[in-house]
Each structure stands twice: as structure tokens, then as C-alpha cells.
C-alpha positions as CSV (number, residue, x, y, z in Angstrom):
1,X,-24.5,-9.3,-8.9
2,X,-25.4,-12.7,-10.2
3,X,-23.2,-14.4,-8.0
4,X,-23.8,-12.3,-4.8
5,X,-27.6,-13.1,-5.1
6,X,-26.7,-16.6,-5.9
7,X,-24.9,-17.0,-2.4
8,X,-27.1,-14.7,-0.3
9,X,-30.1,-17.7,-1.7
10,X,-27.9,-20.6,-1.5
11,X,-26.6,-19.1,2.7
12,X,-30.3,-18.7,3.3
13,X,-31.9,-21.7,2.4
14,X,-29.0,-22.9,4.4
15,X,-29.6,-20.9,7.5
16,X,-33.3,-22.1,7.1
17,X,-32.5,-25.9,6.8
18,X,-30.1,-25.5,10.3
19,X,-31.9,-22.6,11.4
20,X,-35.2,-23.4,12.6
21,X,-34.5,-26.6,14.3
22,X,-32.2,-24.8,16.2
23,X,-34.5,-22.5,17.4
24,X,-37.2,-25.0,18.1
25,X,-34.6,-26.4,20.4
26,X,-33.2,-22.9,22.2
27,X,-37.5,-21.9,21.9
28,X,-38.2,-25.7,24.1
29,X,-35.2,-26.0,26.4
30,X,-34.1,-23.9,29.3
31,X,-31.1,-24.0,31.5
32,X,-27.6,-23.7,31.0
33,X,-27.2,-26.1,28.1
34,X,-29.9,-24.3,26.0
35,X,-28.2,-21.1,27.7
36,X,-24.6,-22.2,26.0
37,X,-26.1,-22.9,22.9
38,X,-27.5,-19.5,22.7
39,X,-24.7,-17.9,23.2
40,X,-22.6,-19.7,20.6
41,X,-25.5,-19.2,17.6
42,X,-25.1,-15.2,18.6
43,X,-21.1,-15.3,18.6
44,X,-20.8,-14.2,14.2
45,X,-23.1,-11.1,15.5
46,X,-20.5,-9.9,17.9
47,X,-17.6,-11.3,16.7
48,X,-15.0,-9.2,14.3
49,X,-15.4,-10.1,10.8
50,X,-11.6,-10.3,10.4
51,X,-12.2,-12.5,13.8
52,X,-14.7,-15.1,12.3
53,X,-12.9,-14.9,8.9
54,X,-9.6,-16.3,10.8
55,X,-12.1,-19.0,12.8
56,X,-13.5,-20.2,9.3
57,X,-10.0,-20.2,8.0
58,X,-8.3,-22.3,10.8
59,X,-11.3,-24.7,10.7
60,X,-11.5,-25.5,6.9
61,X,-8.5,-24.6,5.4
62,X,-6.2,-26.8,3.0
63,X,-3.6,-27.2,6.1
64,X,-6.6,-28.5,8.6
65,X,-8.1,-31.6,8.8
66,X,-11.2,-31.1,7.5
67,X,-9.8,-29.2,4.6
68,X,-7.1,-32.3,4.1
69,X,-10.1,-35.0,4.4
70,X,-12.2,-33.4,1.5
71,X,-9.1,-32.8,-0.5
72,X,-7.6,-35.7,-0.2
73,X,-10.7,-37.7,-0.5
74,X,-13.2,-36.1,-2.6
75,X,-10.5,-33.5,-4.3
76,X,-13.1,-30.5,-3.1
77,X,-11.1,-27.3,-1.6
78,X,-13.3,-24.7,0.3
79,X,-10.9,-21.9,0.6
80,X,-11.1,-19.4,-1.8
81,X,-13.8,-21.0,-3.7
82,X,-17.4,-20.2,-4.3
83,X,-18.5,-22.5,-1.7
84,X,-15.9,-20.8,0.8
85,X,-17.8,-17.7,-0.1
86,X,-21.4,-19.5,1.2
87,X,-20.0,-20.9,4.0
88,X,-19.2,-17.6,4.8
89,X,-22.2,-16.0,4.6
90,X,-24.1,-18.6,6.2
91,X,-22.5,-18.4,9.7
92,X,-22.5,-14.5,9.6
93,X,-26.7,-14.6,8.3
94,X,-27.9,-18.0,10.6
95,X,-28.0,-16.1,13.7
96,X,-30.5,-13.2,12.8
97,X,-33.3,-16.1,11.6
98,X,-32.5,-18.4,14.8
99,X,-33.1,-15.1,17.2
100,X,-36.2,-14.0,15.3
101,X,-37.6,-17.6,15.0
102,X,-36.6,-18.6,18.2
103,X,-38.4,-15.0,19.8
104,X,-41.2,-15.9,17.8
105,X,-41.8,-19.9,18.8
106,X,-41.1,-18.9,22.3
107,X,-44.2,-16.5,22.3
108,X,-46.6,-19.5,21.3
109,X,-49.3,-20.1,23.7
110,X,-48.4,-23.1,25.2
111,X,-51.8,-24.5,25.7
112,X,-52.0,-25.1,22.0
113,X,-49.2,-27.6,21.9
114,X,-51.0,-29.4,24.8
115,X,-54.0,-29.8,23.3
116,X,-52.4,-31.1,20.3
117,X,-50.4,-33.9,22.3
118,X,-53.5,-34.9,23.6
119,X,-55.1,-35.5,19.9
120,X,-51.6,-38.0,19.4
121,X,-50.1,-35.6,17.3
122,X,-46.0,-36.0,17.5
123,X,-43.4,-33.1,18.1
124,X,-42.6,-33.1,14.2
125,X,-46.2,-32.8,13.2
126,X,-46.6,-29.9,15.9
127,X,-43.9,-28.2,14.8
128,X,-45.0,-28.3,11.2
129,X,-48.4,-27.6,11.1
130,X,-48.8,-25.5,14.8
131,X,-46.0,-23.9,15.6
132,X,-44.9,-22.6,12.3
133,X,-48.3,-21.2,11.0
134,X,-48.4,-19.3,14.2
135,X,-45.0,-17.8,14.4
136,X,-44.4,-17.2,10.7
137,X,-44.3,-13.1,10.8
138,X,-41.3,-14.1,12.8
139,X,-39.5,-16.4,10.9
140,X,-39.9,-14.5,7.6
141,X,-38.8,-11.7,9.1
142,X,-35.7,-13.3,10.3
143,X,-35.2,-15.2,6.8
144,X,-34.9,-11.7,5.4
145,X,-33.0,-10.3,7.6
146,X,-30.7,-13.8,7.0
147,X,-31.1,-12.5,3.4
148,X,-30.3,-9.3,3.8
149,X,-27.1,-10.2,5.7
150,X,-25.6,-13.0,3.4
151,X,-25.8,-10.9,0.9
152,X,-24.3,-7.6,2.6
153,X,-21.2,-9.4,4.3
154,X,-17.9,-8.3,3.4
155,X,-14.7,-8.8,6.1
156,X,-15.6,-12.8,6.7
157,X,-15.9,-14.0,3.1
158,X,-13.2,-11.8,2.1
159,X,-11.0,-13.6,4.6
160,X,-12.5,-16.9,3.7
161,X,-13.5,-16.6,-0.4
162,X,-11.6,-13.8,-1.7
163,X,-12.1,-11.6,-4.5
164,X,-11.4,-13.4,-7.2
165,X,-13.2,-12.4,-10.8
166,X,-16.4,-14.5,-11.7
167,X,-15.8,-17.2,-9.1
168,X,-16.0,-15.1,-5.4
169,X,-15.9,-11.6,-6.5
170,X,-19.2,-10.6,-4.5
171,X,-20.5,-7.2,-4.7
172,X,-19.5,-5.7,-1.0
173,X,-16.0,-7.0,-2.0
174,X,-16.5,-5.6,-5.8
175,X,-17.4,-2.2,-4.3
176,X,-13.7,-2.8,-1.5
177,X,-11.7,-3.1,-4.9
178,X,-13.9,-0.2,-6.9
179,X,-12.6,2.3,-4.1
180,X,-9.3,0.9,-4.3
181,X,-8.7,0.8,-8.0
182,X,-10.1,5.1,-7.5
183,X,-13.7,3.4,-10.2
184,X,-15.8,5.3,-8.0
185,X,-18.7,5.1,-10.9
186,X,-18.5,1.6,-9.9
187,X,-18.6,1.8,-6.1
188,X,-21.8,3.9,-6.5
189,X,-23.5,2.2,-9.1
190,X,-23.2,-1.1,-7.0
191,X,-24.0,0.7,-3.7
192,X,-27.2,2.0,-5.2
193,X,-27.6,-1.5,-6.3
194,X,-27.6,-3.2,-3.2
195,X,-28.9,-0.7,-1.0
196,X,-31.8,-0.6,-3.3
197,X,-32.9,-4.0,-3.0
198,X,-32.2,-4.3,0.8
199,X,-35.3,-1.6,0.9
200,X,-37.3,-3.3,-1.8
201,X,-37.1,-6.7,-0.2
202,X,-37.5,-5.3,3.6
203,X,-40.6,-3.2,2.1
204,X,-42.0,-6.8,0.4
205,X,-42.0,-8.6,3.4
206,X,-43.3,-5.8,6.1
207,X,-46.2,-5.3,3.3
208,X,-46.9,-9.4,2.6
209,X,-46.6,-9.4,7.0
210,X,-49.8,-6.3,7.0
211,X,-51.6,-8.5,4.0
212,X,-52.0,-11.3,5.5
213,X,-52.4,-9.6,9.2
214,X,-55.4,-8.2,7.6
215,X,-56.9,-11.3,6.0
């Protein structure tokens, strides 16, 4: 559990670092680059797990060359490793908070941002104290969502991290080798478990959205 939670933070912090630039830029931009763009950022939502697993594989493993350059040079493997297992769960979570964010930017009154260019204000300085302060219901609901999801995927960090005890045994995978080994106390109890706080931290956020709604 500790670890799961511990990746599903680490992938969301992530998606929020990468995210919301990238929506800023799909939110700004129209035409067919923006339109490309797009469509890549929503590929892990369509995509096969096993699919995205094998991408994720080619990409970083020990025989590519990005897997060779960090071995070689800074000795650091990503394949079946805990950092494998964020990687992971960053590409499948990073899409849900760039479509909510980017939904949620795009919605902005436009004549806002005008007025603030005209007081000198920069793009950066917009972005921060404008844009986000208006469209945060939308980006908190896609961080959780990004939340949610890290912590819930199973086929692409399987393919990428493994199930290895204490180091990238997650609990969607724990609960995979619970039904295989017939624990079925265990499957349920770590069901429950996850299940549980999907609806506690869905239920936090829509009531923290109606709170401040309100105020």
C-alpha cells in the first residue's frame, strides 16, 4: 500500500509539473500542430495497456539507448525498478489532468487575459495568478482523476516494473498475484482498500469544489 500511494504521489506531482504547461499550450494554440499534440497526450487513454507497456519497454529498456546511456553512465536501470513503476504510471495518469486542465483554461474569458496584457503583465505571470485561480475546479479535478489513475494502473507497470516484493509490487498487481496464488482474503481485503479511497478522495475534492463554490 505504502508503495502504491508512494507512486500514485510521486506520477502526480509529475503529471502536474509536465501537465499543465501542456495544456496551457493545447488551451492557446489551434491548428494542426496543437491538433497532433492533442492527439499524442490522449494516445495512453486508448492505447492497450499491454500496448503502452511494450512502447515504455522498447523506449527505456537495458537493450535501448536510453536505457544503455543511464546505465552505462550514471549505473541507473529503469526496468523493473521502482522508478520503472512511476514512469509507468505517469504516462497512463498525465492525460486525464491535461484534458481536464486544458477544458478548463480553454473556457477562460478571454477578455481577462487582454486586459492583463495591457497592465504589462507577462504570459508566466498570467498564467499564475489569472488563469489558474479561475480554472482551478478543473485542474483539481483532473489532478485527482491523475491520482486516481496512477494509482489504479495495472497492465503498463506490470509490463514495465513488475511484481517484485517491496520494490514494484503495487497493490493492482498484489491483488493479480492474490488471485493467482487462490489468497482471495487478500484480493478482497486490498480491493476494498483501494476502492475505498478512490471514493474518499473523489468525495474530498467534489466537497472542497461545493466549499469554495459557495464562499
Amino acid at each position: 500500500m505504502f508503495l502504491s500511494f508512494r507512486v500514485a504521489i510521486t506520477a502526480t506531482c509529475i503529471s502536474i509539473l509536465f501537465g499543465l504547461p501542456i495544456a496551457y499550450f493545447l488551451s492557446r494554440k489551434q491548428g494542426k500542430i496543437s491538433d497532433f499534440f492533442d492527439t499524442l497526450t490522449n494516445l495512453p487513454v486508448v492505447l492497450p495497456p499491454t500496448v503502452l507497456g511494450y512502447y515504455l519497454l522498447v523506449l527505456l529498456g537495458r537493450q535501448s539507448w536510453v536505457g544503455k546511456f543511464l546505465e552505462e553512465q550514471f549505473d541507473i536501470m529503469i526496468v523493473f525498478t521502482p522508478t520503472g513503476a512511476i514512469i509507468a504510471s505517469t504516462v497512463v495518469s498525465i492525460p486525464y489532468l491535461i484534458k481536464a486542465s486544458k477544458t478548463a483554461l480553454s473556457e477562460i474569458n478571454e477578455d481577462f487575459l487582454n486586459a492583463a496584457r495591457l497592465l504589462g503583465r507577462n504570459e508566466l505571470n498570467i498564467f499564475l495568478t489569472i488563469m489558474i485561480p479561475i480554472a482551478w475546479r478543473g485542474i483539481i479535478s483532473g489532478i485527482t482523476m491523475s491520482f486516481v489513475r496512477a494509482l489504479g494502473d495495472f497492465g503498463t507497470t506490470l509490463m514495465v516494473a513488475g511484481s517484485i516484493p517491496d520494490k514494484t509490487l503495487t497493490m493492482p498487481i498484489a491483488i493479480y498475484d492474490a488471485l493467482q496464488a487462490g489468497n482471495k482474503d487478500m484480493a478482497n481485503l486490498l480491493v476494498i482498500v483501494m476502492t475505498s479511497v478512490s471514493i474518499v478522495v473523489l468525495y474530498i475534492v467534489n466537497r472542497l469544489e461545493k466549499k469554495m463554490k459557495k464562499g
